[in-house]
DRENDO-1510 file (C-alpha; in Angstrom, 1 decimal, always signed):
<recs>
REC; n; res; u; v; w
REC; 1; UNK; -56.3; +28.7; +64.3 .
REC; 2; UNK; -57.6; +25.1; +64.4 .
REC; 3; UNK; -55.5; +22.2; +65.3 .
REC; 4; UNK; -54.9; +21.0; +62.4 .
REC; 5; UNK; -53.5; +24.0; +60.9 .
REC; 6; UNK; -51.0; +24.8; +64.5 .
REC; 7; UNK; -48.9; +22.8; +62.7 .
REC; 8; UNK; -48.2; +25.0; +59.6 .
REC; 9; UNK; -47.7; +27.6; +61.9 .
REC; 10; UNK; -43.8; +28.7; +62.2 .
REC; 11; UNK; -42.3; +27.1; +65.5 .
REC; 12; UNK; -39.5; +27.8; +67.7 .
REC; 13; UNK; -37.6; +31.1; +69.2 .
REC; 14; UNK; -38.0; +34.4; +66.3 .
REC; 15; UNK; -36.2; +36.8; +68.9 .
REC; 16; UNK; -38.2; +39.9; +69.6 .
REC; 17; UNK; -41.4; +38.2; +67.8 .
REC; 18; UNK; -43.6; +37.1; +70.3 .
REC; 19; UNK; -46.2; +36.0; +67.9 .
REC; 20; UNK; -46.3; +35.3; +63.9 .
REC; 21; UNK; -49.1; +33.9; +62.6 .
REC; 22; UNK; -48.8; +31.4; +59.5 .
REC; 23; UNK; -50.2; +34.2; +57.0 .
REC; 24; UNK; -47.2; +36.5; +57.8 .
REC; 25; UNK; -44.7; +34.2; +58.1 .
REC; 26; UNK; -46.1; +33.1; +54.2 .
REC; 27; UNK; -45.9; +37.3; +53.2 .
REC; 28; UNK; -42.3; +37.5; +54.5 .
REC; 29; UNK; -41.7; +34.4; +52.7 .
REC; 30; UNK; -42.9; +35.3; +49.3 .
REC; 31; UNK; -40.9; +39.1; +49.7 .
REC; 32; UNK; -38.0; +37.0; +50.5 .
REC; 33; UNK; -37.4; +34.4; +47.8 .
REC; 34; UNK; -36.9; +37.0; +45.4 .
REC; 35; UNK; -33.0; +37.5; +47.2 .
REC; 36; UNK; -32.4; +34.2; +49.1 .
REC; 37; UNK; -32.5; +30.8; +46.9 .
REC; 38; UNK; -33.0; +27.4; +49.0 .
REC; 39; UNK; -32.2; +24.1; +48.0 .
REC; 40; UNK; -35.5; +22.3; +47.6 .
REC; 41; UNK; -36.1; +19.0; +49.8 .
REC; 42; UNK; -35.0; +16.0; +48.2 .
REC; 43; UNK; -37.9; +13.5; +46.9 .
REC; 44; UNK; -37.9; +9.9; +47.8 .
REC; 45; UNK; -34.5; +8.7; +47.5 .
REC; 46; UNK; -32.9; +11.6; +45.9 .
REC; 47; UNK; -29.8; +12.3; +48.0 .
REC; 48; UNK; -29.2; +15.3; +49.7 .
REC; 49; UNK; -27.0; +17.8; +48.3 .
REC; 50; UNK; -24.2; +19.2; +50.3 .
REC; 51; UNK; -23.3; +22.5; +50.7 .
REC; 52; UNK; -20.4; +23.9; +47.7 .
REC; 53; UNK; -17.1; +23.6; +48.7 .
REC; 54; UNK; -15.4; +26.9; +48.6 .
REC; 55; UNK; -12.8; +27.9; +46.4 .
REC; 56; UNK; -9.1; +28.1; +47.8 .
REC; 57; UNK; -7.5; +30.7; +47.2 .
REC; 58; UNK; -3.7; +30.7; +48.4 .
REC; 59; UNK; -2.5; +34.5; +48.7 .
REC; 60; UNK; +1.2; +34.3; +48.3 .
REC; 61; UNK; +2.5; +38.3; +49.0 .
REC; 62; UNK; +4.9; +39.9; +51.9 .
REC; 63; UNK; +3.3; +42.3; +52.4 .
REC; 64; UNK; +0.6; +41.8; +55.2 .
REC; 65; UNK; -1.5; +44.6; +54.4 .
REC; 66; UNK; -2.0; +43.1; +50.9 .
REC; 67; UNK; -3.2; +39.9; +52.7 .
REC; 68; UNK; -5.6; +42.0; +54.4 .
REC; 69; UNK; -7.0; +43.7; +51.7 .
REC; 70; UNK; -7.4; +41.2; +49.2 .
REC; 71; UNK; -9.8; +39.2; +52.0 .
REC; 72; UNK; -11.1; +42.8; +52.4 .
REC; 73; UNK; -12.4; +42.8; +49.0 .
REC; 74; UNK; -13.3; +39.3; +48.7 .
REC; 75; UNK; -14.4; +38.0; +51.9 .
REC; 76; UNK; -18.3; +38.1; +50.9 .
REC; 77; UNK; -17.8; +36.9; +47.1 .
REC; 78; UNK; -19.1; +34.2; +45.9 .
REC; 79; UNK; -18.4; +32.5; +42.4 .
REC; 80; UNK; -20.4; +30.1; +40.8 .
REC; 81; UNK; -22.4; +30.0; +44.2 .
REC; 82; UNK; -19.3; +29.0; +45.7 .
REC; 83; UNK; -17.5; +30.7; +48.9 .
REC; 84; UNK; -13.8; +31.7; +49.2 .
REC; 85; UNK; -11.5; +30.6; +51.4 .
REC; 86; UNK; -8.3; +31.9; +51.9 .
REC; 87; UNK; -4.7; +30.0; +52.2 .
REC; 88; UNK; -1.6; +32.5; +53.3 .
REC; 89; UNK; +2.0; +32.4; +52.6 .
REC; 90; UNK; +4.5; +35.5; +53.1 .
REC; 91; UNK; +7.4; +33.7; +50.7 .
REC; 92; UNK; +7.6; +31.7; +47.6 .
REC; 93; UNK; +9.3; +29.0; +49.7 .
REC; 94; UNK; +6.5; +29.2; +52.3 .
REC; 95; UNK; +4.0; +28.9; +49.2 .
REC; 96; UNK; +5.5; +26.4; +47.8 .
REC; 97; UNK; +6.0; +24.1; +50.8 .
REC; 98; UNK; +1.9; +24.9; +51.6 .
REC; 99; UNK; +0.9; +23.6; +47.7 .
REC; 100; UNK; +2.7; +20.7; +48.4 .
REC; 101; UNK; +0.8; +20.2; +51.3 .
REC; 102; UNK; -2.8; +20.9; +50.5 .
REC; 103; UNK; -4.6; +19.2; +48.1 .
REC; 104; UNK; -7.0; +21.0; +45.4 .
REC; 105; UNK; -5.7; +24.8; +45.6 .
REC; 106; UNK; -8.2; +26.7; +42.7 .
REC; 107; UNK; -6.1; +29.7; +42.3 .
REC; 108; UNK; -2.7; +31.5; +43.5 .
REC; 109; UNK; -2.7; +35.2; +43.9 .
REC; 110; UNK; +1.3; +35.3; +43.5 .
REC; 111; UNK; +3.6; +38.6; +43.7 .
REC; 112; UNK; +6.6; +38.6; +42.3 .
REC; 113; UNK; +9.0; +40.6; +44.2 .
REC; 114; UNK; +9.6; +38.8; +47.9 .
REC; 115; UNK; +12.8; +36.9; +49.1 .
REC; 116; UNK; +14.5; +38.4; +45.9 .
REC; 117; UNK; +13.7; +40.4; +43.5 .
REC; 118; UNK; +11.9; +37.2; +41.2 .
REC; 119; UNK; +11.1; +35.1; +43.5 .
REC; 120; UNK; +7.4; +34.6; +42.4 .
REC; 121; UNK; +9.0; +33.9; +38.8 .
REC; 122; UNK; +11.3; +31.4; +40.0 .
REC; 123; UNK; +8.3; +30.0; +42.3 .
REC; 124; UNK; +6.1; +29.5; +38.9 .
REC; 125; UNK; +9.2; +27.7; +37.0 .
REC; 126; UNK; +9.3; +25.2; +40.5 .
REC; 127; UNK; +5.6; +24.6; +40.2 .
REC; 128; UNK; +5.3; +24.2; +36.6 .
REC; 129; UNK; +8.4; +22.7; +35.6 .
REC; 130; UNK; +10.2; +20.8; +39.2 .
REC; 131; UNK; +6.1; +20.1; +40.8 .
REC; 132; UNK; +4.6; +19.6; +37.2 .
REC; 133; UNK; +1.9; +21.7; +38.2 .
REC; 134; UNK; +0.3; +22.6; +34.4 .
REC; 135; UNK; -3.1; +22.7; +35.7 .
REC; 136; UNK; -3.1; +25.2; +38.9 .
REC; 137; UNK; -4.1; +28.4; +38.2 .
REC; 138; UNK; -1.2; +31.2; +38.6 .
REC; 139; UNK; -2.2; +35.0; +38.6 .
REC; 140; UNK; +0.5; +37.3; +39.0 .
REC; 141; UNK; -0.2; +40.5; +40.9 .
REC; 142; UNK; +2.5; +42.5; +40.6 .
REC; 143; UNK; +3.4; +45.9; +42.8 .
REC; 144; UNK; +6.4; +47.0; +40.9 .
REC; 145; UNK; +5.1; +48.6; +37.2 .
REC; 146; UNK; +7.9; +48.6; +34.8 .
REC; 147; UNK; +10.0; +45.9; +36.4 .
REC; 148; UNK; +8.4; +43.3; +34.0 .
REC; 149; UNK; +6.0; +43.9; +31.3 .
REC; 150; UNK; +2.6; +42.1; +31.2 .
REC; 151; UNK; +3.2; +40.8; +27.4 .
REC; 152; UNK; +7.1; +39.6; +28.5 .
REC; 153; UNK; +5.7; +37.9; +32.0 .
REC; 154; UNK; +2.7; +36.3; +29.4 .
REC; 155; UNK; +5.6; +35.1; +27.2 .
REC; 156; UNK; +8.3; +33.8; +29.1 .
REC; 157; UNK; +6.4; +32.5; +32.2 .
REC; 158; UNK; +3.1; +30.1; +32.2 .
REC; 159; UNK; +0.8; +32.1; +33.7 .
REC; 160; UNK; -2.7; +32.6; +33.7 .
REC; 161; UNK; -3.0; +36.6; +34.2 .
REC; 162; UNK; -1.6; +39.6; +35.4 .
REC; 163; UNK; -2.4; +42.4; +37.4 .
REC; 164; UNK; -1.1; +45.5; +38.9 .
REC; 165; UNK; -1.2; +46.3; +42.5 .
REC; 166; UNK; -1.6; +49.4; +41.7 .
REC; 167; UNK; -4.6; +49.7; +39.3 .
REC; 168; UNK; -6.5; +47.1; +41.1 .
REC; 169; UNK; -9.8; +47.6; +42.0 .
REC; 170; UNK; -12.3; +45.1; +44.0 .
REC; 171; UNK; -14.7; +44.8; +40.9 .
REC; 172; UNK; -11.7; +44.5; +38.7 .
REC; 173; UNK; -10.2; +41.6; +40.7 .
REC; 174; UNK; -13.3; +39.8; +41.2 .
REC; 175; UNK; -14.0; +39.9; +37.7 .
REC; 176; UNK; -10.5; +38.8; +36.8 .
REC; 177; UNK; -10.5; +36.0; +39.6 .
REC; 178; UNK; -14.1; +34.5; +38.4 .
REC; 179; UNK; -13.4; +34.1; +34.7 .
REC; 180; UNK; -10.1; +32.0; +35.8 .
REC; 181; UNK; -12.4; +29.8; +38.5 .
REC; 182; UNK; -14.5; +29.4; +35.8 .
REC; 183; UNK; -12.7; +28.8; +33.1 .
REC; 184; UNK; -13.3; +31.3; +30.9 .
REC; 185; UNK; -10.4; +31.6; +28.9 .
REC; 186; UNK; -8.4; +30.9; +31.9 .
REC; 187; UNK; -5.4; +28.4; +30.3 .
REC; 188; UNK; -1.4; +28.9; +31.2 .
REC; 189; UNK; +0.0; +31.2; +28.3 .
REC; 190; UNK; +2.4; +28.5; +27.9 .
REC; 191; UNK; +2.2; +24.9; +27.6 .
REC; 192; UNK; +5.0; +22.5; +29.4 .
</recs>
């Protein structure tokens, strides 16, 4: 390899590589574009663009293990090309003293029985009606089928979905939890 061409070669530590020349280093490239994306280097004075800022999610549940498993299932997720991050509160006073606190929540994952047996209800009446909160994003995940129906929780309380702890899946929650990031058809059921 000439001189001039040393500096295409690939430089620094590659761990157990001791050598990779420029034309296999171009091969790996090429196999690997077709699963990594990179931002392409800005031109002139085009800034630089930042990283995404993930999407906060605030899990409000009791229940530890449910903590657990919903980071479980969406630690690696992204949405939109956006990471999650993950906000914890074990009550609905807990939850609601951390939304007063933290600026630009995306989305609460809020159970309903805690403290008492509505406390996540009474936390979504606070937030929407005492906080004004009509534009944060409110799923209710309910572990307690039968003790209120999706279409009377949809009618009496501004919310913008419900699920069942218990027919949950990963892909199911995922799918639930990107379309209200996104927007797709994620308004409150009822308008303050």
């Amino acid at each position: 390899m000439s001189k001039e061409d040393s500096s295409l070669a690939p430089q620094g530590d590659f761990g157990s590589t001791t050598h990779l020349d420029w034309y296999t280093a171009s091969s790996l490239m090429t196999d690997a574009e077709e699963f990594i994306s990179f931002l392409d280097e800005p031109v002139g004075d085009e800034p630089v663009q930042s990283p995404a800022l993930p999407w906060k999610l605030l899990i409000v549940d009791d229940e530890p293990q449910v903590h657990e498993a919903t980071e479980l299932a969406l630690r690696r997720i992204r949405i939109g090309d956006r990471p999650l991050h993950f906000l914890h509160a074990y009550s609905a006073a807990e939850a609601e003293t951390l939304i007063q606190r933290t600026e630009g929540i995306d989305l609460v994952l809020l159970d309903v029985i805690m403290e008492t047996p509505d406390a996540g209800l009474r936390l979504v009446d606070r937030l929407r009606g005492g906080l004004g909160l009509s534009q944060l994003k409110i799923l209710i995940r309910s572990g307690q089928p039968g003790s209120e129906q999706e279409r009377d929780l949809a009618g009496r309380f501004p919310v913008n979905g419900y699920l069942q702890k218990t027919q949950q899946t990963a892909s199911h929650l995922v799918s639930v939890i990107s379309a209200l990031l996104l927007n797709e058809d994620g308004h409150a059921t009822r308008q303050d």
